[in-house]
N, CA, C and O atoms as a Tripos MOL2 file, in Angstrom:
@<TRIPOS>MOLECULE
protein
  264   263    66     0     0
PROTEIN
NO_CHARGES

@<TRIPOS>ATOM
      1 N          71.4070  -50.0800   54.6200 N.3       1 UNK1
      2 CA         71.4120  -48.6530   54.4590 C.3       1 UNK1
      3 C          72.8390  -48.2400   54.1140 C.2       1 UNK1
      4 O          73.8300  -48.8870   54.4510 O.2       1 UNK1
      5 N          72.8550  -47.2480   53.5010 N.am      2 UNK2
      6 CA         74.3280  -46.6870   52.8140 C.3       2 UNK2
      7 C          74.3270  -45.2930   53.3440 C.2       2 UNK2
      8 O          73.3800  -44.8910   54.0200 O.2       2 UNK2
      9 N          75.3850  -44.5180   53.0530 N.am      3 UNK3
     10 CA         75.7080  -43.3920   53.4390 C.3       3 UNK3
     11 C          76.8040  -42.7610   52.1290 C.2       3 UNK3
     12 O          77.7270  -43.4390   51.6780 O.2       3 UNK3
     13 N          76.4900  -41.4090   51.6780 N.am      4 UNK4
     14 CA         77.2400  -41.0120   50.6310 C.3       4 UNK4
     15 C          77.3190  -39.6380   51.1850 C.2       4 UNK4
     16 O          76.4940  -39.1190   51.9380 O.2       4 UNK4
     17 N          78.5820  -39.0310   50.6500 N.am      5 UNK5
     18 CA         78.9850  -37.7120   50.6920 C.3       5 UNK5
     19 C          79.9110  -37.3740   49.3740 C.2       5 UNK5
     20 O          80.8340  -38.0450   48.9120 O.2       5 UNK5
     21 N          79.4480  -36.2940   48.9770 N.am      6 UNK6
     22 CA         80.0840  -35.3510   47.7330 C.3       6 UNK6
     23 C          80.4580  -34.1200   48.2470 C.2       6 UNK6
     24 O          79.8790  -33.2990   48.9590 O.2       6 UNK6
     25 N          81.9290  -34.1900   47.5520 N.am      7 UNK7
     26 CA         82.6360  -33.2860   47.3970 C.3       7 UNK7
     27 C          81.6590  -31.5500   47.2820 C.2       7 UNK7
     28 O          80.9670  -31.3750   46.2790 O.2       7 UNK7
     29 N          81.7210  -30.5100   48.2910 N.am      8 UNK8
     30 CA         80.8390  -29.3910   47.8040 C.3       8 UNK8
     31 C          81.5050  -28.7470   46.0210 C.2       8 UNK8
     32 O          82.6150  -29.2690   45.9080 O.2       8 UNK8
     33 N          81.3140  -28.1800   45.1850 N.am      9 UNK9
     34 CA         82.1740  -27.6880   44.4950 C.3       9 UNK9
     35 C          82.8960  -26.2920   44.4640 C.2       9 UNK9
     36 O          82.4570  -25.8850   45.5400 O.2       9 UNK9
     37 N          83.4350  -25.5910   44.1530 N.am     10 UNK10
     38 CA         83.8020  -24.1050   44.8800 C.3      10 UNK10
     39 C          82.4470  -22.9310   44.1640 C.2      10 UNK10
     40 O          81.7090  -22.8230   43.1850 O.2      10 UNK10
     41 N          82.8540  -22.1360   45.6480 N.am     11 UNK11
     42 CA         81.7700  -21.4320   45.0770 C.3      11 UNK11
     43 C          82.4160  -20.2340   44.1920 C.2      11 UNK11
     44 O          83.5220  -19.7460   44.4210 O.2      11 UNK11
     45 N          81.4100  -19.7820   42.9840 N.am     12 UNK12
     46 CA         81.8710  -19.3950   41.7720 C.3      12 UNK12
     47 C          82.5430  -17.5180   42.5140 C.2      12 UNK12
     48 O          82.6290  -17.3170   43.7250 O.2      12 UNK12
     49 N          82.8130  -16.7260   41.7280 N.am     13 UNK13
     50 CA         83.3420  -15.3910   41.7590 C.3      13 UNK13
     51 C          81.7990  -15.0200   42.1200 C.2      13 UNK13
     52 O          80.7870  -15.5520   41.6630 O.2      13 UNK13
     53 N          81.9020  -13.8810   43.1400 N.am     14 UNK14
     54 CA         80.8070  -13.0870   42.7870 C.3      14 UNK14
     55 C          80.8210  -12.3850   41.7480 C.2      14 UNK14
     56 O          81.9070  -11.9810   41.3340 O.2      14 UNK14
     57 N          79.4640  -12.0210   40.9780 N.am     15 UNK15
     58 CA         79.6790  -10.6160   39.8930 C.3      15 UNK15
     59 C          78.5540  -11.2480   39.0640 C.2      15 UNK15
     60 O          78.2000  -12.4070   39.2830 O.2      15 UNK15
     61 N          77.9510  -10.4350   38.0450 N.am     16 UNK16
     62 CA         77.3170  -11.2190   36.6520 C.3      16 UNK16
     63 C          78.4570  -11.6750   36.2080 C.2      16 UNK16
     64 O          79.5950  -11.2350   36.3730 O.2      16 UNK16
     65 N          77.9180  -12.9730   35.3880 N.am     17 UNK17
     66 CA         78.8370  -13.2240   34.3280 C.3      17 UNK17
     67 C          78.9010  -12.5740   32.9210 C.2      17 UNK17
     68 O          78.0190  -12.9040   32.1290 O.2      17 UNK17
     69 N          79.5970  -11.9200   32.6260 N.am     18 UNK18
     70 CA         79.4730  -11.0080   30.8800 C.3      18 UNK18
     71 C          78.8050  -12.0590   30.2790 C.2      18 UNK18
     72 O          77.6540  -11.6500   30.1270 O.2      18 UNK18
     73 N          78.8890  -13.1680   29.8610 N.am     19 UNK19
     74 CA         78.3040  -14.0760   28.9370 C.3      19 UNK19
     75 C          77.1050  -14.2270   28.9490 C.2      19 UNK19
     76 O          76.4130  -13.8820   27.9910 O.2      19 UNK19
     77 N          76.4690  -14.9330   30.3480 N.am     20 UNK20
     78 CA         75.3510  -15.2540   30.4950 C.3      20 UNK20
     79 C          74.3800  -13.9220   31.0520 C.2      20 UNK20
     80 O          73.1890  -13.6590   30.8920 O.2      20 UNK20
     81 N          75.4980  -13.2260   31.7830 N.am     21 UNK21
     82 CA         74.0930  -12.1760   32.2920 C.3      21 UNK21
     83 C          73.5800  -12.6270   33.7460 C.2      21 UNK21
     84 O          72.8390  -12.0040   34.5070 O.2      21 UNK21
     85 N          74.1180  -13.7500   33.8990 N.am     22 UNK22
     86 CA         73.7840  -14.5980   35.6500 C.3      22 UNK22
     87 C          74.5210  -14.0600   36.5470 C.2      22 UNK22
     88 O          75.7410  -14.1190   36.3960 O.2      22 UNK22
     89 N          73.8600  -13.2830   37.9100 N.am     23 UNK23
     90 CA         74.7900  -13.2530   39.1470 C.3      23 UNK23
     91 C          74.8930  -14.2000   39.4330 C.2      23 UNK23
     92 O          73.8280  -14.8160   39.4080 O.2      23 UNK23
     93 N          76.4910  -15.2550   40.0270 N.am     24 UNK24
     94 CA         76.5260  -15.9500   40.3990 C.3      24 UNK24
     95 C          77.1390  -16.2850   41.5630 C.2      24 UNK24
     96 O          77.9500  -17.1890   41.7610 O.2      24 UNK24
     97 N          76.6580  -15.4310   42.3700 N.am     25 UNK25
     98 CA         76.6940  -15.3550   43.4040 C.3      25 UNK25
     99 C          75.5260  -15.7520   44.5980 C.2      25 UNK25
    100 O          75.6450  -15.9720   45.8030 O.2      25 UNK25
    101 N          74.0750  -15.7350   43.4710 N.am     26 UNK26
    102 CA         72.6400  -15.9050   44.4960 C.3      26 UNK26
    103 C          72.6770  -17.7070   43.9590 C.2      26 UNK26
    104 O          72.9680  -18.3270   42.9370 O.2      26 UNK26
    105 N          72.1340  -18.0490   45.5130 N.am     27 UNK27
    106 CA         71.6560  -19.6000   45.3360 C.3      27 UNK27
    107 C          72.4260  -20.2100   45.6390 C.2      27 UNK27
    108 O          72.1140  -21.4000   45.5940 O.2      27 UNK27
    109 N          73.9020  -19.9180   46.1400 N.am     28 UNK28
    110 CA         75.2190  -20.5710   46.6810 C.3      28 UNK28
    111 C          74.9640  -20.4550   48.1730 C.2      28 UNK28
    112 O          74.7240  -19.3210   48.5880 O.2      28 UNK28
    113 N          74.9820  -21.5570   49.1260 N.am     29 UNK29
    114 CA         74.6730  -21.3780   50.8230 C.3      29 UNK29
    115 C          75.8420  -21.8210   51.1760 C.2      29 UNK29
    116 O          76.5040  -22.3010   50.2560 O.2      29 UNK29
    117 N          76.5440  -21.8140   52.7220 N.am     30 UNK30
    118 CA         77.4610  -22.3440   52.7810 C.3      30 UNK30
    119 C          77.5860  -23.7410   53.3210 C.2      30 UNK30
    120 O          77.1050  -24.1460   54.3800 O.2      30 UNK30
    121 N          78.3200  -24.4470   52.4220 N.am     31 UNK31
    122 CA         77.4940  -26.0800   52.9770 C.3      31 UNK31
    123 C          78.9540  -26.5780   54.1580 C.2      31 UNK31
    124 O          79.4510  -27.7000   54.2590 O.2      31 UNK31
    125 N          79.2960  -25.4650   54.8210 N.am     32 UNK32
    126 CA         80.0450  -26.2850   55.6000 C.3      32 UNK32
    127 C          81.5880  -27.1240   55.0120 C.2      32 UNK32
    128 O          81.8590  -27.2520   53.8180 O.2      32 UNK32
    129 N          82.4010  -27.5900   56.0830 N.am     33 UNK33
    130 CA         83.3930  -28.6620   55.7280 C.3      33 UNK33
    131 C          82.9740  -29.7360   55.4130 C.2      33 UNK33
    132 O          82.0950  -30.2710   56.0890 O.2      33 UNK33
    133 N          83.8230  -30.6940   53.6130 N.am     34 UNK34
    134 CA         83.8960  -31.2660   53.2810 C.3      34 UNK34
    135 C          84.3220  -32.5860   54.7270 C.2      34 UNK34
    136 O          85.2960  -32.5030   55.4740 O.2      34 UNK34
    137 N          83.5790  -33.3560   54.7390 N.am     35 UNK35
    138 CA         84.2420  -34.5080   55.8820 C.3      35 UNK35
    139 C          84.1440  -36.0940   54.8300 C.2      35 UNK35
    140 O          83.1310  -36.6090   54.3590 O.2      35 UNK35
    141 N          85.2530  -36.4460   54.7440 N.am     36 UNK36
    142 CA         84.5990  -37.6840   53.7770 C.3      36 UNK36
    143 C          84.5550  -38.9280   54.9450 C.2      36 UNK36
    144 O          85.0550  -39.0810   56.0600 O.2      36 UNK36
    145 N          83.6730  -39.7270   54.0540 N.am     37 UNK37
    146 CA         83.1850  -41.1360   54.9270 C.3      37 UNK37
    147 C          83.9140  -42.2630   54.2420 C.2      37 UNK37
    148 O          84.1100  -42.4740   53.0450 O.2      37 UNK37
    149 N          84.2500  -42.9050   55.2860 N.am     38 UNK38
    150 CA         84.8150  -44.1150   54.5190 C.3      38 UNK38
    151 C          83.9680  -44.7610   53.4650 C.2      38 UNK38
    152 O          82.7710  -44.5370   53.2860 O.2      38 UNK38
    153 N          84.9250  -45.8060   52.6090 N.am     39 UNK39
    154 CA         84.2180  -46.0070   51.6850 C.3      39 UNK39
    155 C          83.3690  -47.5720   52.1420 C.2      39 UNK39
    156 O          82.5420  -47.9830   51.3270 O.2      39 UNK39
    157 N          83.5240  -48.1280   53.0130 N.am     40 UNK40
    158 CA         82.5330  -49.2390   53.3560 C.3      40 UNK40
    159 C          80.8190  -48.8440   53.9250 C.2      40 UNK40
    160 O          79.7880  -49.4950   54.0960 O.2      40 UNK40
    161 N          81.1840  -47.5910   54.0600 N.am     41 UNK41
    162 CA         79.5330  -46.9030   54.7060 C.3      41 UNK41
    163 C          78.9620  -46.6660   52.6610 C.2      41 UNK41
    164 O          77.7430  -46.7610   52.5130 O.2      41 UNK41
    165 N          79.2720  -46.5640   52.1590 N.am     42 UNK42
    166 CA         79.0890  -46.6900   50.5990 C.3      42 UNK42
    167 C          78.1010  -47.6030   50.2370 C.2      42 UNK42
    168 O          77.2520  -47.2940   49.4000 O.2      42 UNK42
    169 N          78.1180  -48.5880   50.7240 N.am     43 UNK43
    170 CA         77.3210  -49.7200   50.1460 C.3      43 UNK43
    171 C          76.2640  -50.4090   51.5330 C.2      43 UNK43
    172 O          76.4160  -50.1440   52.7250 O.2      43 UNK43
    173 N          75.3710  -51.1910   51.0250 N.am     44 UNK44
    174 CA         74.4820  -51.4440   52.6060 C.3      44 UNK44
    175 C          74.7560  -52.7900   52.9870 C.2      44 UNK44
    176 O          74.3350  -53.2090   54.0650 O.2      44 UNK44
    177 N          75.9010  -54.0410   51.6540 N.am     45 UNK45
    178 CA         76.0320  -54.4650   51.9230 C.3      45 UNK45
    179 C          77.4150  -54.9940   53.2180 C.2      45 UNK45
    180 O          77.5510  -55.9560   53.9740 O.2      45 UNK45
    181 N          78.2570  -53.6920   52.8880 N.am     46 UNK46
    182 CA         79.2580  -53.5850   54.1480 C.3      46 UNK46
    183 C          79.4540  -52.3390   54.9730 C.2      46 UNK46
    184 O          80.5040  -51.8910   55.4340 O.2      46 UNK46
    185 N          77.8700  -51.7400   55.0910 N.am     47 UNK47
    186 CA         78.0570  -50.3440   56.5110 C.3      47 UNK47
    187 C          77.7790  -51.2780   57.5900 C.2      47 UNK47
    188 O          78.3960  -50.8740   58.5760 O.2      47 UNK47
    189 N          77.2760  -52.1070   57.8020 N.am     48 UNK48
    190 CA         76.7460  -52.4920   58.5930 C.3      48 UNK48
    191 C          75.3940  -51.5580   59.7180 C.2      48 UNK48
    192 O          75.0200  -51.7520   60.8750 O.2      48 UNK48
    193 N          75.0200  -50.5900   58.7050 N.am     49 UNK49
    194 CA         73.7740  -49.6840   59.2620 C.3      49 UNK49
    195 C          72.1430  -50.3810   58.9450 C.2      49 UNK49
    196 O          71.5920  -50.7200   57.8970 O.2      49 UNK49
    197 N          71.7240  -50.4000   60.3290 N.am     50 UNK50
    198 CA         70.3860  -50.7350   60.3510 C.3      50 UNK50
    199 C          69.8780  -50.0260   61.2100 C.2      50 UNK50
    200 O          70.2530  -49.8220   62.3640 O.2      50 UNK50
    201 N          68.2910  -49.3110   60.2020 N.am     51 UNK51
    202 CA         67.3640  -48.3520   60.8760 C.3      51 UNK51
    203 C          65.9660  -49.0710   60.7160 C.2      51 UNK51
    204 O          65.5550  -49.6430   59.7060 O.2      51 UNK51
    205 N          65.1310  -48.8730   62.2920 N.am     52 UNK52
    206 CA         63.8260  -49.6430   61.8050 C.3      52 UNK52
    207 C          63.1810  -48.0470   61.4660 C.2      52 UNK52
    208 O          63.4510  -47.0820   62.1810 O.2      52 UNK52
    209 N          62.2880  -47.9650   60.2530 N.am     53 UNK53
    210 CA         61.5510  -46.1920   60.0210 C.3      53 UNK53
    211 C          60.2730  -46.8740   59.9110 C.2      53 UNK53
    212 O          59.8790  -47.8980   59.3530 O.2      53 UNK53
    213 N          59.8090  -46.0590   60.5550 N.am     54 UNK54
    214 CA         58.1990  -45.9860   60.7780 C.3      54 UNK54
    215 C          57.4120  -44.9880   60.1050 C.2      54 UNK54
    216 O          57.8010  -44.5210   59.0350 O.2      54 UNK54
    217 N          56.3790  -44.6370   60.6240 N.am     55 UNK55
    218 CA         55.1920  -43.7150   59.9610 C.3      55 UNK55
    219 C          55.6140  -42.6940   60.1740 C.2      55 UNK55
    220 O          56.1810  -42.8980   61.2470 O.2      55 UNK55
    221 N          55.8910  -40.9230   59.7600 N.am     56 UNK56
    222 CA         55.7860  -39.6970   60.6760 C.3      56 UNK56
    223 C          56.8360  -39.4780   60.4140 C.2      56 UNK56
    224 O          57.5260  -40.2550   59.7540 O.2      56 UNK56
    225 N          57.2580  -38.3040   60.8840 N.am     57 UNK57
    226 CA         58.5810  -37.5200   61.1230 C.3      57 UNK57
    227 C          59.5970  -38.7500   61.9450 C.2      57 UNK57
    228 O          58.9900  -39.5760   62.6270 O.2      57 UNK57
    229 N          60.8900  -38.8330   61.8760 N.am     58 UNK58
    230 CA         61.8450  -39.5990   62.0310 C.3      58 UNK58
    231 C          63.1150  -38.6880   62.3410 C.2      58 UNK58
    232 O          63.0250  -37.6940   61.6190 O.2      58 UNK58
    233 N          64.1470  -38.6380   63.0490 N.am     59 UNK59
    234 CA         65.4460  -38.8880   62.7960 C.3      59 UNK59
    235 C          66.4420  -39.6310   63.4240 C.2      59 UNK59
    236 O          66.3620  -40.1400   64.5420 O.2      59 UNK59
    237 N          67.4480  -39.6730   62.6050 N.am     60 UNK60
    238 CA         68.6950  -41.0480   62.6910 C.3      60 UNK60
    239 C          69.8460  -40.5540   63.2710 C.2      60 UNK60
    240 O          70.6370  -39.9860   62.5180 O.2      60 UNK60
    241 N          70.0690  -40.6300   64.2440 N.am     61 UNK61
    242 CA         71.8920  -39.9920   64.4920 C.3      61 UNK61
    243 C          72.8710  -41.4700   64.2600 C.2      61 UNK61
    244 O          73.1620  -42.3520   65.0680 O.2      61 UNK61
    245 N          73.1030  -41.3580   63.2940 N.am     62 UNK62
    246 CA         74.2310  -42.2050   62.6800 C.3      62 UNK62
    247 C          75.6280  -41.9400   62.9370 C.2      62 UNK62
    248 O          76.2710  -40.9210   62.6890 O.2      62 UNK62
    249 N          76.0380  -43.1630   63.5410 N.am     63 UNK63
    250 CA         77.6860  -42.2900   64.4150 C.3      63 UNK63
    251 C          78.4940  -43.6130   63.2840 C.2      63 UNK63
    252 O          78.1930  -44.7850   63.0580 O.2      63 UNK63
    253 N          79.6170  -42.7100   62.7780 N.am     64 UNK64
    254 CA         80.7990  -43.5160   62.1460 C.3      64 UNK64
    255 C          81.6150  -43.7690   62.2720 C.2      64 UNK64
    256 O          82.3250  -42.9400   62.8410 O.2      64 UNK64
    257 N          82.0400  -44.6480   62.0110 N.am     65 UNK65
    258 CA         83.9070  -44.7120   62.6840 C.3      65 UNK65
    259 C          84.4700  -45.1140   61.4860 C.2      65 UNK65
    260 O          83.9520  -45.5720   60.4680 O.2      65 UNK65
    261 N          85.8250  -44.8220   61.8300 N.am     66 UNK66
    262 CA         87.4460  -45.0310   60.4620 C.3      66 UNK66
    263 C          86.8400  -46.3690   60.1800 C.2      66 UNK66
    264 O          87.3600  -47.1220   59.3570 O.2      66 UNK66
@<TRIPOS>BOND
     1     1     2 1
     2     2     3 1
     3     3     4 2
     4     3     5 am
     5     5     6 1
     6     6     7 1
     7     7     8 2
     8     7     9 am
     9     9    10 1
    10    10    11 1
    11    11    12 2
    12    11    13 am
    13    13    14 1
    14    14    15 1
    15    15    16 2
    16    15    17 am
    17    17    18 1
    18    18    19 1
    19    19    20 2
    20    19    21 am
    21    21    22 1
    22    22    23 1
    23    23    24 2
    24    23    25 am
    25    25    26 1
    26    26    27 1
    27    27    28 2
    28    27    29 am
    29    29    30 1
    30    30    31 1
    31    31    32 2
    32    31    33 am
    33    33    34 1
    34    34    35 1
    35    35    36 2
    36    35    37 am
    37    37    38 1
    38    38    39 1
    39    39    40 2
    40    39    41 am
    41    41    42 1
    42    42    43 1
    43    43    44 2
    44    43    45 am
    45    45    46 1
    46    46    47 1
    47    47    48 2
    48    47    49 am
    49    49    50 1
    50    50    51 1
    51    51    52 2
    52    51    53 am
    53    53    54 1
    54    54    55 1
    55    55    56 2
    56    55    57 am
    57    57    58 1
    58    58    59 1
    59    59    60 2
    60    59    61 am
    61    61    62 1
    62    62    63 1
    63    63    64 2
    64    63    65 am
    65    65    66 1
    66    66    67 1
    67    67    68 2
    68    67    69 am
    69    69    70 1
    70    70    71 1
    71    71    72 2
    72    71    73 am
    73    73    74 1
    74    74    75 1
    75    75    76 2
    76    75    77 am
    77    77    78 1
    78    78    79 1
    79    79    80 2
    80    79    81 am
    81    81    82 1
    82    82    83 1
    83    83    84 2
    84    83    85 am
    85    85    86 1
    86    86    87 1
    87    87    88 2
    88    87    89 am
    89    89    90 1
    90    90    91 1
    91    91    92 2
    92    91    93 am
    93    93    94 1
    94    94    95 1
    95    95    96 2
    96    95    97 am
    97    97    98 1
    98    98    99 1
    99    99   100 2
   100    99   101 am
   101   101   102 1
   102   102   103 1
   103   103   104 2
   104   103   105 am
   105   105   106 1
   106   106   107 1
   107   107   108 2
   108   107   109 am
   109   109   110 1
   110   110   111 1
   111   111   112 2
   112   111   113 am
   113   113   114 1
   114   114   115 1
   115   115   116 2
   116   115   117 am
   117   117   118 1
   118   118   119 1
   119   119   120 2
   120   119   121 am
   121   121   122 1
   122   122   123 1
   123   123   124 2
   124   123   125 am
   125   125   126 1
   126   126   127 1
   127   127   128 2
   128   127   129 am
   129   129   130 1
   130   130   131 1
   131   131   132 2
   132   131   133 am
   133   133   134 1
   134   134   135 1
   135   135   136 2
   136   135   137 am
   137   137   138 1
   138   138   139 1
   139   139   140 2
   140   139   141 am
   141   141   142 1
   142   142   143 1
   143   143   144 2
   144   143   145 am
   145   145   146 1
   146   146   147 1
   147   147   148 2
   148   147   149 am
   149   149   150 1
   150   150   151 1
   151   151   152 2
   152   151   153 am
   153   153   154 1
   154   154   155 1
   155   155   156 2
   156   155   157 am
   157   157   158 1
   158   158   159 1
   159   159   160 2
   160   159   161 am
   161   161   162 1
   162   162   163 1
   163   163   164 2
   164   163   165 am
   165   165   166 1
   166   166   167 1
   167   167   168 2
   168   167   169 am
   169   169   170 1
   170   170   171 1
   171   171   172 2
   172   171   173 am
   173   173   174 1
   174   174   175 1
   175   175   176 2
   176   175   177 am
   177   177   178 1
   178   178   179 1
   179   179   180 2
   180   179   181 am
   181   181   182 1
   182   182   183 1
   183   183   184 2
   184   183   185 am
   185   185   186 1
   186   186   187 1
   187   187   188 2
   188   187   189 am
   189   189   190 1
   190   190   191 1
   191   191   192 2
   192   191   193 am
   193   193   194 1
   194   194   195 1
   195   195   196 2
   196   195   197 am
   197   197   198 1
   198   198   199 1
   199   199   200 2
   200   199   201 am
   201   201   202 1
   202   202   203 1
   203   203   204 2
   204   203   205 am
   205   205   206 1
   206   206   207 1
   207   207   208 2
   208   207   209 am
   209   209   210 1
   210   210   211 1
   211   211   212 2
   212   211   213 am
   213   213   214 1
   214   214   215 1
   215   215   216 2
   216   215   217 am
   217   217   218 1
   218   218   219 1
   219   219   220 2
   220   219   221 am
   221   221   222 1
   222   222   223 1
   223   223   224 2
   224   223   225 am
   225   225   226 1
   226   226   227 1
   227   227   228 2
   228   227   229 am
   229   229   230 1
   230   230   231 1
   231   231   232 2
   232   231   233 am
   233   233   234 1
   234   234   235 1
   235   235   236 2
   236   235   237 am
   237   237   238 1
   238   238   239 1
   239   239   240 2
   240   239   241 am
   241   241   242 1
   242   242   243 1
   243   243   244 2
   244   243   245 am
   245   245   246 1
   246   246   247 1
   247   247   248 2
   248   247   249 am
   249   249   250 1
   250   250   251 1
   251   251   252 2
   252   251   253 am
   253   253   254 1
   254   254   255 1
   255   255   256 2
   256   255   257 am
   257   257   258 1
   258   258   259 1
   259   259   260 2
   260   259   261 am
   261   261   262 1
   262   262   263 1
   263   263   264 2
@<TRIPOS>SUBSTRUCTURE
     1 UNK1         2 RESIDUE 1 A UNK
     2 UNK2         6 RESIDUE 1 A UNK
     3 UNK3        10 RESIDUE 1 A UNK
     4 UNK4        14 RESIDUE 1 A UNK
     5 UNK5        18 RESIDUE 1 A UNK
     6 UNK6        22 RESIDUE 1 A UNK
     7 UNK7        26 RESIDUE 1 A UNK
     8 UNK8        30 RESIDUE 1 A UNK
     9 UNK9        34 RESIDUE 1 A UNK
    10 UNK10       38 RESIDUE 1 A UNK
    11 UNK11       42 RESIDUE 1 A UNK
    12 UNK12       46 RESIDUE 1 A UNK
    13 UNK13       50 RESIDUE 1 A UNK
    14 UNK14       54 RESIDUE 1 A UNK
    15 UNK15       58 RESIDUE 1 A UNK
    16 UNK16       62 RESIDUE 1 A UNK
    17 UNK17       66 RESIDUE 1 A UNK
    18 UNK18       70 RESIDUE 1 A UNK
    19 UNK19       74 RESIDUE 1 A UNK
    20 UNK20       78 RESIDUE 1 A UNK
    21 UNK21       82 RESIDUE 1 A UNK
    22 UNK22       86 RESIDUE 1 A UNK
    23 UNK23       90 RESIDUE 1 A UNK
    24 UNK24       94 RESIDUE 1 A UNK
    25 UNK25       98 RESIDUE 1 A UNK
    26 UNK26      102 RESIDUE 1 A UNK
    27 UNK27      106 RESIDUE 1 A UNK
    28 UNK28      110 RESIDUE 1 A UNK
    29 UNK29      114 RESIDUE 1 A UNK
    30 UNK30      118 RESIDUE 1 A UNK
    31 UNK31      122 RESIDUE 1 A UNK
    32 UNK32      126 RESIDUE 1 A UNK
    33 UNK33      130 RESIDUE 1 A UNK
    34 UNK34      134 RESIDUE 1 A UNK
    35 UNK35      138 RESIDUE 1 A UNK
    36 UNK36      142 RESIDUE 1 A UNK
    37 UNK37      146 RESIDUE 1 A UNK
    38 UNK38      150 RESIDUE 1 A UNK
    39 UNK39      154 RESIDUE 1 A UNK
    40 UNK40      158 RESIDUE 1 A UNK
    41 UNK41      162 RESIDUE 1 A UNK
    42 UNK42      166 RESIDUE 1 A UNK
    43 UNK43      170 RESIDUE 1 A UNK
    44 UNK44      174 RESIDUE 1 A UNK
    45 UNK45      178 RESIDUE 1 A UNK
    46 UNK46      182 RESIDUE 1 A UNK
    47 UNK47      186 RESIDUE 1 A UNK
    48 UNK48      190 RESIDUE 1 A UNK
    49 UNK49      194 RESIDUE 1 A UNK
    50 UNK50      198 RESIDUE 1 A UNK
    51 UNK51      202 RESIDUE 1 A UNK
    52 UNK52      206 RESIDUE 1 A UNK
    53 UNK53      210 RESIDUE 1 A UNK
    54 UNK54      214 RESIDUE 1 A UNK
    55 UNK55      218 RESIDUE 1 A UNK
    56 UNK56      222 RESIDUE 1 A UNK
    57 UNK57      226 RESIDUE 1 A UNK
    58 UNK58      230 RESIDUE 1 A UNK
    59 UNK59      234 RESIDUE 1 A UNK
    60 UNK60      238 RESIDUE 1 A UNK
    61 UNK61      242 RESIDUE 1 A UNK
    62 UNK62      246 RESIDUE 1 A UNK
    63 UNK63      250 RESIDUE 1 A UNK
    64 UNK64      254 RESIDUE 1 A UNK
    65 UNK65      258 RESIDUE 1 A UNK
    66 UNK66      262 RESIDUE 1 A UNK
């Protein structure tokens, strides 16, 4: 199993844009602080993360370290 995180990108000006005619301001949520993960959780061959998933609703609390 791997683990990835992206950069959020900024959120744009409020207002229409003259060009397009788009408020761009709707559809932007706030996603919180950027936290990056090391880069060995990247790949599944060196996170060393193993989940057994079964049938049904599931969740994982995945704890990371440096």
């Amino acid at each position: 199993m791997s683990v990835e995180t992206f950069q959020p990108q900024p959120r744009p000006e409020s207002g229409v844009d003259p060009q397009t005619g788009i408020d761009n301001s709707i559809g932007w949520e706030d996603t919180g602080p950027y936290v990056p993960i090391p880069k060995r959780y990247g790949s599944p061959k060196t996170s060393g993360i193993e989940c057994t998933i079964k049938p049904g609703e599931q969740t994982f609390d995945i704890r990371l370290s440096r």
